[in-house]
Each structure stands twice: as C-alpha cells, then as structure tokens.
N, C-alpha and C positions, 0 to 999 in steps of 0.2 A: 409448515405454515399453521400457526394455530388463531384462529378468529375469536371474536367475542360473541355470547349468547344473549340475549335478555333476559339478565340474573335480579333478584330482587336487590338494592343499594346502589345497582348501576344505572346512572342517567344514562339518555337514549345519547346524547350529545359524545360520552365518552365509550360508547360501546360502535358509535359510525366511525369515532376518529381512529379506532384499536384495528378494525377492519379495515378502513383504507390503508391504514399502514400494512396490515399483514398482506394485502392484493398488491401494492407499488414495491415493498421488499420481496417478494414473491417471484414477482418479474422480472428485478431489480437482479434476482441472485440466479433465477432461472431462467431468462429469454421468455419470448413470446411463449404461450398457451391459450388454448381456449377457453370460451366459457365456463363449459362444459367440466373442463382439468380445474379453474377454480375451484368451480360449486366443491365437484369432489375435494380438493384439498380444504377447503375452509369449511367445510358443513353447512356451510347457509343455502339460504334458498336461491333457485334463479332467478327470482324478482328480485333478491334482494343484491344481489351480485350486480346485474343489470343498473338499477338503480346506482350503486357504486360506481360503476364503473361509468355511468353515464358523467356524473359527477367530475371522475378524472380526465375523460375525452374533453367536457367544455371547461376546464382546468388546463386543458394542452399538453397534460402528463402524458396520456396515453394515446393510444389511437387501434380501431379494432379495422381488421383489414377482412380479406376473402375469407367465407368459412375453412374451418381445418374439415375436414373429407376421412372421417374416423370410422367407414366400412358399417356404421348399426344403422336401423332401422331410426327415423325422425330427421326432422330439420340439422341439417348442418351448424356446429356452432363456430359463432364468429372466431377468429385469432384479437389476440388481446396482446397489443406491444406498448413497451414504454415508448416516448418518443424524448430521442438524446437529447437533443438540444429545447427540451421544456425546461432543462431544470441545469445549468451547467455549472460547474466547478473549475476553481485555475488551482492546479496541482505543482507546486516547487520540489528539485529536489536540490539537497546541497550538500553536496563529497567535495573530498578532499584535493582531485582532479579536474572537476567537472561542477557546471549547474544544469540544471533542465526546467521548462517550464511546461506542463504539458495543458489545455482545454480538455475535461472531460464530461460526458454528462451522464443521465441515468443509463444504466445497465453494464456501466462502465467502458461505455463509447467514446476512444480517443479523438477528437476533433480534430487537433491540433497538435503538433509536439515539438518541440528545439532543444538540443544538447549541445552546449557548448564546453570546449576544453575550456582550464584556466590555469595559468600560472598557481603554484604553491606558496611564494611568498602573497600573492595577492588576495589575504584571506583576514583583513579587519573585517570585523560586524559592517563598519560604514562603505567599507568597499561594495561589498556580498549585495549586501541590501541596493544599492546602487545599480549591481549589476543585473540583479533581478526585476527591479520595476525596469528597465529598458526592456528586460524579456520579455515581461508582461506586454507593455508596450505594442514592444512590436510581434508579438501575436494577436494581440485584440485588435490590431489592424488589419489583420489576415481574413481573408475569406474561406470557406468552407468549401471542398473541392473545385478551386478555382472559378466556382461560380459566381458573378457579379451578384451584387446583393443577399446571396446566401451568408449573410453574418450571424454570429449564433447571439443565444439572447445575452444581457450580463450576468455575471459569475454572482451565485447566492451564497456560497460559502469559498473559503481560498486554505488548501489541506499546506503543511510544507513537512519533508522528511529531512533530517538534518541529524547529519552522523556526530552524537554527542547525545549528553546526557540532559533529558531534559522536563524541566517542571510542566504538566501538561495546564494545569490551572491558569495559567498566562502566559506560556509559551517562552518563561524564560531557559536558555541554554545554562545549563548548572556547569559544564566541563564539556566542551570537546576539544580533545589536548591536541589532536590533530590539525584544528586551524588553530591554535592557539585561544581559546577563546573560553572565558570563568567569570558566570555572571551575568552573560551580556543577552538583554533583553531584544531577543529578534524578533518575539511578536508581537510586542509593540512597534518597534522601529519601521519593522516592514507592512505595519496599519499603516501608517504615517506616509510614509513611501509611496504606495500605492494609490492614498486618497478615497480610496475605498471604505463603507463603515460594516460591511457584513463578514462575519464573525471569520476568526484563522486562528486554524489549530497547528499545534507544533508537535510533532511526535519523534522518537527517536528510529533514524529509518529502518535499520534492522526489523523494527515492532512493526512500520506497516510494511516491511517487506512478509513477514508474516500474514498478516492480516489482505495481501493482497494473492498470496499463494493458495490461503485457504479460501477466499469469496472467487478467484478468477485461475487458479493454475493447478498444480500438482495436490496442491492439499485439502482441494473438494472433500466435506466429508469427512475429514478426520476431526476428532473434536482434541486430541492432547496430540499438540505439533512444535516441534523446537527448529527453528530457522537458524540457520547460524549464515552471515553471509559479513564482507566485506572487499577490502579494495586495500589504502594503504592501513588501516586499522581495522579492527571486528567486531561484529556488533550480534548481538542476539536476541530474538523475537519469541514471548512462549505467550501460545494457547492451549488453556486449560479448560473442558466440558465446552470448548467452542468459543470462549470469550480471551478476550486478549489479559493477558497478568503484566503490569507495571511495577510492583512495589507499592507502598503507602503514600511515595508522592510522586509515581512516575518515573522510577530512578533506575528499575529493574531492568535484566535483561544485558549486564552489562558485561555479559563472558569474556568477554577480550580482555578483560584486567582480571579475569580468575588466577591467583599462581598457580605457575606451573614448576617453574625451573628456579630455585633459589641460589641458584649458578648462574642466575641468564644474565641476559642483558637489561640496561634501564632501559626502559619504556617514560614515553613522552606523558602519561600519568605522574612520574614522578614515584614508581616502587620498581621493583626490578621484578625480571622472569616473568610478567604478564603473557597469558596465552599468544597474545597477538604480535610479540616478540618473535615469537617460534615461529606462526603460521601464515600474517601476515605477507604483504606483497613486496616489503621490503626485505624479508627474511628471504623471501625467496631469490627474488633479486642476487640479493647478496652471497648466497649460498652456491648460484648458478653462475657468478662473479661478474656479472653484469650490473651497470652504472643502479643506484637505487634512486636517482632521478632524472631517470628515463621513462617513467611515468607508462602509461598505455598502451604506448611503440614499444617500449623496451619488454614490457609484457610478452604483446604479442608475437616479437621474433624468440623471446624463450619457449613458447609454446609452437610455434613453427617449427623450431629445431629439435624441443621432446618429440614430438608428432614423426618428424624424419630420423632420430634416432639418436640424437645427438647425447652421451654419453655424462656429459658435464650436467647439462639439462635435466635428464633424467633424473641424474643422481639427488640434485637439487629436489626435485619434487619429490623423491621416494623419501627423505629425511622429513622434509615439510607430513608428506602423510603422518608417518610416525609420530608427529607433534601433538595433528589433528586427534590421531584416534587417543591419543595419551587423553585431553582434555575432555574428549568427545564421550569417553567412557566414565568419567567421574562426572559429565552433568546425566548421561543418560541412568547412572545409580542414583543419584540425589532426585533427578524431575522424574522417570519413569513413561517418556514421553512414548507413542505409537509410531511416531513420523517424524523423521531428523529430514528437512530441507534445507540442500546446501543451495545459496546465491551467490551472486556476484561474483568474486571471482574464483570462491571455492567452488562455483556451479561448473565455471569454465575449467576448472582441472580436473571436475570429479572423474574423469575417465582412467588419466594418469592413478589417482591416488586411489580410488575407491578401493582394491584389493588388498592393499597394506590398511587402509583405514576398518574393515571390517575385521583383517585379523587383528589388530589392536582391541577394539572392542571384543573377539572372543577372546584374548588373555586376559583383559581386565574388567571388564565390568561383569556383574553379578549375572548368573546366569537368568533368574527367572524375568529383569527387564530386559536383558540382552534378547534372548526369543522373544520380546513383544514389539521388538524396535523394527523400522525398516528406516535405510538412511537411502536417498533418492536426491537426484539432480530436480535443483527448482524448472520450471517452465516458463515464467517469465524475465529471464534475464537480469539484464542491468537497470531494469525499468519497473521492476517490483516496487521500490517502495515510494518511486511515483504515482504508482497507480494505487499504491494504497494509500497514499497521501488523499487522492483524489476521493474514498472510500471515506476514509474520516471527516472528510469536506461533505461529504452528500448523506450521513449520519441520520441528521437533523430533518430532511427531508423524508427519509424513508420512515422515521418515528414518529412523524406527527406531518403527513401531505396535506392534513385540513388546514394546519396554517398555512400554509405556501397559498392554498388554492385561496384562501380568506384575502392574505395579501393582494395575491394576483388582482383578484376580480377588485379591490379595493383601489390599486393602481388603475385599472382599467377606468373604473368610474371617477377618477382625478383626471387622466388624461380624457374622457369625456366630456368633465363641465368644463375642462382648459380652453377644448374645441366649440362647446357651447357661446363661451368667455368672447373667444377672437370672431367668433361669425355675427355674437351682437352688436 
C-alpha cells in the first residue's frame, strides 16, 4: 500500500483522494486491520488515518468494530472492515454451457449467485442478453440471507466475463467462435437490456479468471502469472509485474488459437490444429469416445470413471496432458511467467495430468524459465472469472472512493429536499 505525502505541486484535494483509495484497496485486497496495521502500512499519521477513515465510516464504505487485542503496551486499536454491501457490483459470466450472474460487493463478498446450464444452440447475442437481464432480475429480487428487508443497495458498476475476444473500450465481442459470435456489441446491448446507466465492463474471462486468482485465490502475490483455463474452448489470462496484459486493443491472451498441430483438426476459429483442438473439452470427450455434446454430465462421468480406473478414460487424458505440456512449454519460453494457473476444467483434471504435463515442460522448454516456473491447480473453480468480472466492476471505486462518497452524500441530500418537498 503506498500513500501520498504533502509534496510541493500536490493539492491537498488530490493527495486525500490518493490515500483513501490506498486505505479502501488495502482492505479491499487484505480484509479487516487495524488502525494501527494502517498507520504502519501507509506512513501517515494516526490522526490522519482516523480522520480518513472517519470519512469512510459516514460514507458507509467501512465500519471499525472491537479493538484488535495486539499484546503491546497502549490503547487497543480499533479493527477497520470494508462493509460489502456499501458499494455492490452485478458480476455476469458467459460460457459456452452455462451463464451465471453473481451480487458482489467490496472485499469481494458474494451476496448472491445463480448458475444456470443452457443449451449450445441457444447462443445469439439477442438470446444471451435476454437471458441475462431475467438473471439480474430475478437476483435483485432476492434478499440477503433470507432476511426480510436485508436488500443490498444498487449495483454501481456491472463487470461481464465472456469467453471471446474482446474490445475492452466498448465491450464490443471481436470473435467468440464458440457461440458463434463476430462483432457483436454485448456491452451496449446488455446496457439497454438492463436499463441501468452505470458503467459495464467486458473482459475476456480467461483475463479476469486471472485477475481474480491473483486478488482472491492461488495467485496472491505473484506478480508474472499465466492462467490458462477453459471448458469447450481455451482461454488465457497473463499478468505481468502484477498488472493485467491485453494487447494494444484488448485482444491478447488468446492461446487457444496458438498452432500447435499443422496435422490437426479445424478449429471453430476457422485455421486448423489450434491448441484448443488438442486440449479442449471436446477433444477430450472424443478421445475418451464419449458423446462431445454431453456437455457437464458427460464430463463428469469421464472423470468418475479415470478416478475409478477406467482405462479408456485414462488413456484419454494422458494424450490430452501431452498436448498441454507441448503448448504449455512454447508459452512458458516466449512469456517466462513465475506461476502457470490451471482453471476451469484444466483445474479439474490437473490431478490426472499434472505428471505428464511437467515432463513435457522438462523436455521442451528452455531450462533457465523452466526452473522459475511452478504450474499449480487454481482455487477458485468455475467461478474465477466471475469473480473477477466482479473485480473489474469495483475497479473505479477502489481508485477514486471520494467520488462514490461525493455522489453518496449528493443522493442523500436529493432524497432529503424530496422528503422536505412532500412534508410542505
């Protein structure tokens, strides 16, 4: 967490707003703390922390509970928590099988969440969009642990993860060959959709399944992490000194069309032998001679049956490893990442494959990134780049909480003269 000082050229105005932001991301990425663990992390003083934070408490960001009990000599200092639903987010995800919509708010508190299957033909822009504002819908009808009137506040930002390639400047989808879909402008549509006017970001999910590994799961901490995850196609996620890398207009990250096999098969891209031919959930599928639109069930009894020993099974996924580490060792020499995180459904077999996938990477890739690599199963599932949807959605807020709090008290004093208005 690095704060701002009183430097000469800096107004005082943009030196309060550097500091609230570095105290609400702080929280944001670390849980509660105390006072105390502030001051130390940001160098300011405790008046001046206080004063901040008081700020955030009548803001409704935060809230300071029973002192923390830290064994030294002096007053106990307060605990310092976000509070979720000051500030909440509706987080979309959108695969090839499935949609999900989840309520999230600061600290990355799931409120709310619904996963529904879908048919695979059922995947126009006009369908999607449809089937998601009913999501929305019927979650912001929902109560918050089935508590009568515990309704969270409205959504300030709305994140969406959508397996395709995608312009992030407007949220138009450039290509995902998996729904079928070249061109077609989902972040407008699903403004429109919603009736909502606060802002929605579109990211490719792979990227925030990254981006939600390293703020919330396995990838704490690493600042050069390569995510590779998917389901029926593949997607990949790279952080570089800790920040997310997209390409020049968003486009990167799209290993699943890297060639592999100039022998393979076409790929729904339209070139042939694309990695995600090989590695893919279809390949596997196929390989284990099992229907390839059998979707999720069909998955999960091939995985049932490697688990019990079943030979066909097996052999499918030892082939699929082999794919993996072939592709896995030409990005790990080109990016020179620290931390390869496997998701979705490479997460779910990494048990089966990890052994072949390692010796692939010690025959091919170069030895001196090879020793710096570790490849590791993600920790949050299938719901990674939901929640890093959710992450992109609450961006804006952890960069600048003095607008939020500006706003806030702005509404407040509208809904104020409104009440003034009807009582004269």
């Amino acid at each position: 967490m690095t704060s701002v000082r009183d430097e000469a050229g800096l107004r005082s105005e943009t030196i309060r707003r550097a500091n609230l932001s570095s105290i609400v991301r702080a929280l944001h990425d670390g849980g509660p703390m105390s006072r105390s663990a502030l001051v130390a992390r940001s160098g300011l003083t405790r008046s001046a922390i206080r004063a901040l934070i008081g700020e955030l408490v009548a803001g409704g960001l935060v809230s300071e509970g029973r002192p923390a009990l830290l064994g030294t000599p002096g007053r106990p200092s307060p605990l310092v928590s976000l509070e979720p639903r000051g500030a909440v987010v509706l987080a979309f995800d959108i695969e090839v099988d499935s949609l999900a919509v989840a309520r999230i708010g600061l600290g990355g508190v799931v409120l709310d969440h619904v996963r529904r299957d879908r048919p695979r033909g059922h995947s126009s822009l006009a369908a999607i969009v449809d089937d998601l504002a009913e999501l929305a819908w019927t979650i912001r009808e929902r109560t918050v642990d089935g508590e009568a009137g515990a309704l969270i506040a409205d959504e300030i930002g709305v994140g969406v993860a959508v397996a395709g390639v995608v312009r992030r400047a407007d949220g138009l989808v450039s290509m995902a060959p998996n729904l079928g879909w070249t061109d077609e402008p989902l972040g407008a549509r699903l403004a429109r959709a919603l009736g909502s006017d606060v802002a929605i970001a579109v990211a490719n999910e792979a990227e925030l399944g990254a981006l939600a590994e390293a703020r919330r799961g396995v990838a704490r901490g690493a600042d050069h992490v390569l995510f590779i995850s998917g389901e029926v196609g593949v997607g990949g996620g790279l952080l570089v000194d800790g920040r997310p890398f997209a390409g020049v207009a968003g486009y990167g990250g799209e290993v699943g069309h890297l060639p592999v096999n100039p022998a393979g098969r076409p790929c729904s891209c339209g070139s042939i032998g694309c990695w995600e031919t090989e590695i893919g959930a279809l390949s596997l599928l196929r390989r284990a001679g099992r229907s390839e639109r059998g979707g999720r069930l069909e998955m999960d009894g091939l995985l049932r049956d490697a688990a019990a020993g079943d030979r066909p099974a097996l052999a499918a996924l030892e082939e699929t490893a082999r794919w993996i580490g072939i592709g896995l060792a030409g990005l790990v020499n080109t990016l020179n990442p620290s931390l390869v995180v496997f998701g979705g459904l490479f997460q779910r077999i990494q048990p089966f494959v990890a052994p072949i996938v390692e010796a692939e990477l010690d025959r091919r890739a170069l030895p001196a990134p090879r020793r710096l690599v570790r490849v590791v199963a993600g920790s949050l599932g299938a719901e990674a780049p939901l929640i890093g949807a959710a992450e992109l959605a609450l961006e804006p807020i952890l960069a600048d909480p003095a607008a939020w709090l500006r706003r806030s008290a702005d509404s407040s004093e509208t809904r104020k003269l409104a009440v003034r208005r009807v009582v004269a």
